[in-house]
N, C-alpha and C positions, 0 to 999 in steps of 0.2 A: 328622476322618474323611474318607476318600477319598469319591471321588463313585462307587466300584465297590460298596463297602461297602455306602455310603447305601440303593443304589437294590437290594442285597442282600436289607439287614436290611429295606425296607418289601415285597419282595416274598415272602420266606423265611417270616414269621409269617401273611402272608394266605393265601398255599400252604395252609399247615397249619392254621388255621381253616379253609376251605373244605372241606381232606380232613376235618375232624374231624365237622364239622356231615353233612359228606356220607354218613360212615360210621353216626351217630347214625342218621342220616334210613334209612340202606338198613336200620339193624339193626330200628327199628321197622315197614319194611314187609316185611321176613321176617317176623318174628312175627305180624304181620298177614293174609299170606298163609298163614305156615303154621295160623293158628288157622282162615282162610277155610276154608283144602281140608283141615281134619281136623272144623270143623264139619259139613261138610254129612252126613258118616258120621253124628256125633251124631244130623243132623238126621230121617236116614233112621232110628236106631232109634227118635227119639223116635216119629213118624208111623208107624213097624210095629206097635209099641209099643201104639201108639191104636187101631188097627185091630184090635188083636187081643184087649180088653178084652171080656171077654164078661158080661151079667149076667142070664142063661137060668135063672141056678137062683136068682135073686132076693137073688142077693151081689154081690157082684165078684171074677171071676175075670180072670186072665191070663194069656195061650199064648204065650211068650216067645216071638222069632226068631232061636232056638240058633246057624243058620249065619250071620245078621245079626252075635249078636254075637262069634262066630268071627272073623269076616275085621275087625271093631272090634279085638280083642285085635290079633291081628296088626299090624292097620296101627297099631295104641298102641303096637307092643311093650312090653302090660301086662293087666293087668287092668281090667275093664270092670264100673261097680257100675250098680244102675237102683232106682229105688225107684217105687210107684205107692201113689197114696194120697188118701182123700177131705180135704177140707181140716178136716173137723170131728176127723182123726185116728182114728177110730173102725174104720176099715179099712183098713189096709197091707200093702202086699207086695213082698219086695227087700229089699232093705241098708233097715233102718229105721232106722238111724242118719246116713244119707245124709244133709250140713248141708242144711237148707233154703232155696230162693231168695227173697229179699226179697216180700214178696206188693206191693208196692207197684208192682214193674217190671211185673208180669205182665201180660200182654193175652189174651183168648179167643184158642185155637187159634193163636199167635202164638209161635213158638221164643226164650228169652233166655236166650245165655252168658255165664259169667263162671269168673272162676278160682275158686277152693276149694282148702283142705287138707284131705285125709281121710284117717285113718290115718297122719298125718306125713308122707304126700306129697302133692305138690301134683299136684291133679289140674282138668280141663277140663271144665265141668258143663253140661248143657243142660237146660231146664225148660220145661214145654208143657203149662198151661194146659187143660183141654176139661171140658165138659157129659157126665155120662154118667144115664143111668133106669135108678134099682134097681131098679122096682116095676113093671117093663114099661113098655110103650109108651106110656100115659098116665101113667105117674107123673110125679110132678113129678123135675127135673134136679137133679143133686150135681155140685157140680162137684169135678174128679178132677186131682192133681197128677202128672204124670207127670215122670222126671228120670232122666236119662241121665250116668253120668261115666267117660272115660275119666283115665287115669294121662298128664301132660303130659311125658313124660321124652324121648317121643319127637319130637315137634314140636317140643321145646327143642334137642332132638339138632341136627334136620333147621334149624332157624332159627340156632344155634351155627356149624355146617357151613355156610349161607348165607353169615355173615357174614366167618367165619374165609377166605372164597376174595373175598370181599368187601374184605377187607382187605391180601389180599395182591395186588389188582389194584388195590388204590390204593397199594398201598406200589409197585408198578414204575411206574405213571401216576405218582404223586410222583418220585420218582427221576427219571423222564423229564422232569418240569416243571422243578427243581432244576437238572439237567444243563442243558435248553434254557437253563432262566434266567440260569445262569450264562455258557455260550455268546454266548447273545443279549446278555446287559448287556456281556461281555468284545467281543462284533464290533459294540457300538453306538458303544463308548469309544474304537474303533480309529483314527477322526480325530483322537481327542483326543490319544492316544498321539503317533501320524505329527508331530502338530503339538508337543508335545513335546520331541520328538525332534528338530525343526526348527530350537527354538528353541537346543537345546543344543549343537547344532552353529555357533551363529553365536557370531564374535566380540565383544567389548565394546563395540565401537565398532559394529555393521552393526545400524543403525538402519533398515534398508531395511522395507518393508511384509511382513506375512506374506501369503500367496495364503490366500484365501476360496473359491475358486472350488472345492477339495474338502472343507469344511467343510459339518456339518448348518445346517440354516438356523436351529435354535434358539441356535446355538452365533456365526453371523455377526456377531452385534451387539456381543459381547462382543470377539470378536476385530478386529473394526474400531473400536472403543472401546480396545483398546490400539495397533493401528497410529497412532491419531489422537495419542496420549501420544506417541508415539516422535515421532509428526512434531513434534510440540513440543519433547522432547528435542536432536532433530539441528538446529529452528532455534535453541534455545540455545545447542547446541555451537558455531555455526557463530559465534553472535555473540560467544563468551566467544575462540574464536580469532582472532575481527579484532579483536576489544578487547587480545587481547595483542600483537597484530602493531600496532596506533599504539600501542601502551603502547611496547613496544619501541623504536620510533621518536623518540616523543617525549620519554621519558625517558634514554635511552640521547645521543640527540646534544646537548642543551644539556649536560650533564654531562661528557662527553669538552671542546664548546667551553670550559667554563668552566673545566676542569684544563689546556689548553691556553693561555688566557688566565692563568691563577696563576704555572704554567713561567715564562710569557714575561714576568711581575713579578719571579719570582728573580730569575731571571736581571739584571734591568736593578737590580735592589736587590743583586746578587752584585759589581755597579762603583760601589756604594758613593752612588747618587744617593739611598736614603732608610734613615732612623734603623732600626737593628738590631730593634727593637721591630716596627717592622713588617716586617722581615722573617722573624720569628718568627712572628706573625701569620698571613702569606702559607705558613708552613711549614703551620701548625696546620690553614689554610682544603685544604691539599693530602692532609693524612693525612685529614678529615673527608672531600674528594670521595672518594678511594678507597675510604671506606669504605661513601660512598652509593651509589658504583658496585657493588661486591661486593654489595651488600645487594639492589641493584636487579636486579643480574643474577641473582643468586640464589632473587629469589621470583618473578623470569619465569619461568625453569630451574623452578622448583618449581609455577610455575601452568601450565605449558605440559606437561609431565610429568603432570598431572590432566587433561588436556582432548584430548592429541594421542595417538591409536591408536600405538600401536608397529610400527614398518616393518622387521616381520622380513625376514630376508636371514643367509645365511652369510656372516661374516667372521672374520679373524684375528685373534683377542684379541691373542696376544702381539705383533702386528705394533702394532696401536691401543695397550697401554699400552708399550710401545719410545717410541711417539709421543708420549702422554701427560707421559712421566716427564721428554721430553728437555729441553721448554723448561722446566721446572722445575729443571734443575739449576743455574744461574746463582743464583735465588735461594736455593737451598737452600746453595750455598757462602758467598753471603754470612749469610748465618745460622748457618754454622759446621756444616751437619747433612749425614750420610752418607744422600744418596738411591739409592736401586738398586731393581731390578726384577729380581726371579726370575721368568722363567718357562722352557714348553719354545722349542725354537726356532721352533714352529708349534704352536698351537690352534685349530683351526675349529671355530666356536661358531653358533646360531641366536639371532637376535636382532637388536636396534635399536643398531648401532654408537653412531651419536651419543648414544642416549642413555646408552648406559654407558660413553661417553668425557664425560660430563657427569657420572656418577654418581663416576666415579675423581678427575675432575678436582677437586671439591668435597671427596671422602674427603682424598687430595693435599693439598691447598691448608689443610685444616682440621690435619692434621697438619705439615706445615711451619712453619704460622702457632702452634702450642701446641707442638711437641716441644722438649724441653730444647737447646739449643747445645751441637753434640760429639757427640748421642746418632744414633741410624741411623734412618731412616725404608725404610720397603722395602713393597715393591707386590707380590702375588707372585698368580699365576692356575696352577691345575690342574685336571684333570676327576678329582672322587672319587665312589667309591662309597657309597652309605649306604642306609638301611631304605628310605627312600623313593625309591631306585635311582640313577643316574648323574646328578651334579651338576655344573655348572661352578660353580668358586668360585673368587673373586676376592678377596683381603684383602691392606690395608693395617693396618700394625703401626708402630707409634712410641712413643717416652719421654717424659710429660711430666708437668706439675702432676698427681699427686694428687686425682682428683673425688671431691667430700664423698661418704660411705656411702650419705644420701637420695639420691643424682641414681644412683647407680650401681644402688642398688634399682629404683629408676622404670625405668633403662633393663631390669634383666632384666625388669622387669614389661611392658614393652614388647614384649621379643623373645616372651616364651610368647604371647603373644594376638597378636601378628603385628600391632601395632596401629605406624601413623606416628610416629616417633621426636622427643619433645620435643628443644626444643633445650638440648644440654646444655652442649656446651664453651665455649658463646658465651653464656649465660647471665651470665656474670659478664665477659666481654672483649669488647665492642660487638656481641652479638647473632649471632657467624660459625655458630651451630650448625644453622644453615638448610640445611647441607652434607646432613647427617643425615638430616632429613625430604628431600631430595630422592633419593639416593642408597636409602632405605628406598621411595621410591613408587616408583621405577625398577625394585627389586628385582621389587615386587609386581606393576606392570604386567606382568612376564615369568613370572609364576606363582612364583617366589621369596621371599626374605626375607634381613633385614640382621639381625645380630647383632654385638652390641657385649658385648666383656670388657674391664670396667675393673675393673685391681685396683690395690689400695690402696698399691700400690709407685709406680704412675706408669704401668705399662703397659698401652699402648691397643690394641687389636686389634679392625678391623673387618672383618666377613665377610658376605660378599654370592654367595647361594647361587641357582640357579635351575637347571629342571628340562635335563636334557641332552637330552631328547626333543626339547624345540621345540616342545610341544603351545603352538599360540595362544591355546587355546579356555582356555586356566589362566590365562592375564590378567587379570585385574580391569583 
């Protein structure tokens, strides 16, 4: 999960709990208020109510406040019940059916609402408690229930109405928060992007530090914790290439001295001064150095091709394999085999001359060393078009042994996943297929790939494809 996501999904559900508890909370202080300012009406009729109980004639009478409860209907938009009545039941007057209030809540002369249903609607009831004398002004006191109900349809209206504008100011305040928070996480990430973007622009090799200087300060430590990796990276690189530069050295000139040394025993055993036997010998020790030489040279080629950046530059392919193919044709006639080179008279290419005059050179040399005697060997470069747009491609094609069915499966299995090329041809003839893996890292250094078709005839065809743009940044 992305870090835009992350910081999304913890802010998107809090949002919305907050609106939701927020919206609970306003709907219960609508109702609240509108039961405040629709009681106090109640409260006025209860207290006219009281005042207007008369017991002159040694009953209990009551002189309603007709226009009292006028402008009550009105502001109910309903009807308005009232009941008054001694507690012992014995005198009532009003709605006698009116529920009764709990006698437990009641206090003298003290107002208590509560909701009720009467008549199947839910109505708003107030109950008021008082002392009244049947028996005149010494009598002893009754106490007298007085209760007031209006129809709740309208408060519910007016608190409904509260809420419903209540809601639609949180639903734009949401919206606006969602927006900002998207915004705000989208211009928080904007270093992270920039930096990104930094790194996708640099080549494989540009180990250089990334700048901190416009970086968040949460974000500094992580990104100087990888500058510090790279500086480790680039002093590895640096020592894996002076390791191959005395590799080179050291391994390269006893090997030459010591083929120089074997010639100059031929030679003196070519006049006959020691037994045949040894100079058979002296032959065997000369095909062995060549072959430690090729091998040597071949996994420097191939360790220096993993470690050394590619030194793009425009050059002329077909001018470079013209050059490639020429000192090869000497030995290609003592071998019996038709060397040639198709290409145009001129191709300008992007890329690391040497190293794809190292990548031919090995193709080359693996095919003259395996093709049949008699058969054609040929080198050929073009620029084609394909799905993935303007290619330069370069293949070498030759006749030779036959590779068993398994090696030729591994290598397609090879070509789909773009993976380094086992050694195939040299598998079975002193190990030469080192060509292959080098030639296939060359490719990919240049954002390319090699492709081998062996078919079961004997014909060998390799293909070495890479992008015609010259993007660097496709290197591995």
């Amino acid at each position: 999960m992305s870090l835009r996501r992350r910081l999304l999904v913890c802010l998107l559900p809090l949002m919305l709990l907050t609106m939701s508890v927020e919206l609970w909370s306003t709907q219960r202080e609508a109702l609240a208020a509108a039961n405040s300012a629709y009681d106090r009406s109640i409260r006025g009729a209860l207290k006219a109510i009281e005042a207007n109980i008369s017991t002159a004639s040694g009953g209990l009478a009551v002189e309603l406040p007709y226009r009292l409860f006028e402008l009550l209907e009105l502001t109910a938009s309903g009807h308005v019940y009232f009941r008054v009545a001694t507690l012992d039941g014995l005198v009532e007057v009003g709605n006698l059916d009116l529920p009764a209030p709990g006698l437990g809540s009641l206090r003298p002369d003290t107002p208590v609402f509560r909701d009720a249903v009467y008549l199947g609607e839910r109505v708003r009831m107030g109950a008021l408690l008082t002392q009244v004398r049947l028996q005149g002004a010494d009598g002893p006191s009754t106490p007298v229930l007085i209760q007031v109900a209006e129809q709740a349809r309208s408060r519910e209206q007016f608190a409904e109405q509260f809420v419903r504008n209540s809601l639609l100011r949180a639903g734009v305040v949401l919206g606006i928060l969602l927006t900002s928070g998207v915004l705000v996480v989208a211009w928080g990430l904007t270093p992270l992007r920039r930096l990104e973007a930094e790194v996708r622009r640099r080549r494989a090799s540009d180990l250089s530090p990334l700048d901190t200087t416009a970086l968040p300060r949460d974000v500094r430590p992580l990104v100087q914790a990888v500058n510090l990796q790279m500086h480790r990276r680039q002093a590895l690189a640096d020592q894996q290439r002076q390791f191959l530069d005395d590799a080179s050295h050291q391994l390269r000139t006893p090997l030459t001295t010591l083929r120089t040394q074997v010639d100059y025993a031929l030679r003196v055993a070519a006049d006959g001064v020691v037994s045949p036997e040894v100079t058979h010998s002296l032959q065997a020790m000369v095909d062995q150095i060549d072959v430690a030489t090729r091998s040597t040279n071949q996994l420097l080629s191939l360790a220096r091709s993993e470690t050394v950046e590619p030194q793009w530059h425009r050059f002329d392919l077909a001018e470079t394999m013209r050059a490639t193919v020429t000192p090869l044709l000497r030995r290609a006639r003592q071998r019996d085999l038709d060397l040639g080179v198709e290409v145009p008279d001129t191709l300008m290419v992007q890329g690391d001359e040497t190293l794809w005059r190292e990548a031919l050179s090995n193709l080359l040399d693996n095919a003259l060393r395996y093709a049949h005697p008699g058969s054609a060997v040929t080198a050929r470069a073009a620029l084609e078009s394909s799905d993935d747009g303007a290619m330069w491609v370069i293949q070498v094609s030759s006749h030779g042994e036959p590779a068993p069915e398994a090696l030729r499966a591994l290598w397609a299995r090879s070509a789909r996943h773009e993976r380094a090329f086992v050694r195939g041809v040299g598998a079975q003839q002193g190990g030469a297929g080192l060509g292959l893996d080098i030639a296939s890292r060359i490719a990919q250094r240049h954002g390319g790939r090699l492709h081998i078709d062996a078919r079961a005839s004997g014909a060998f065809e390799v293909t070495m494809r890479w992008p015609a743009c010259g993007d660097r940044r496709a290197a591995g």
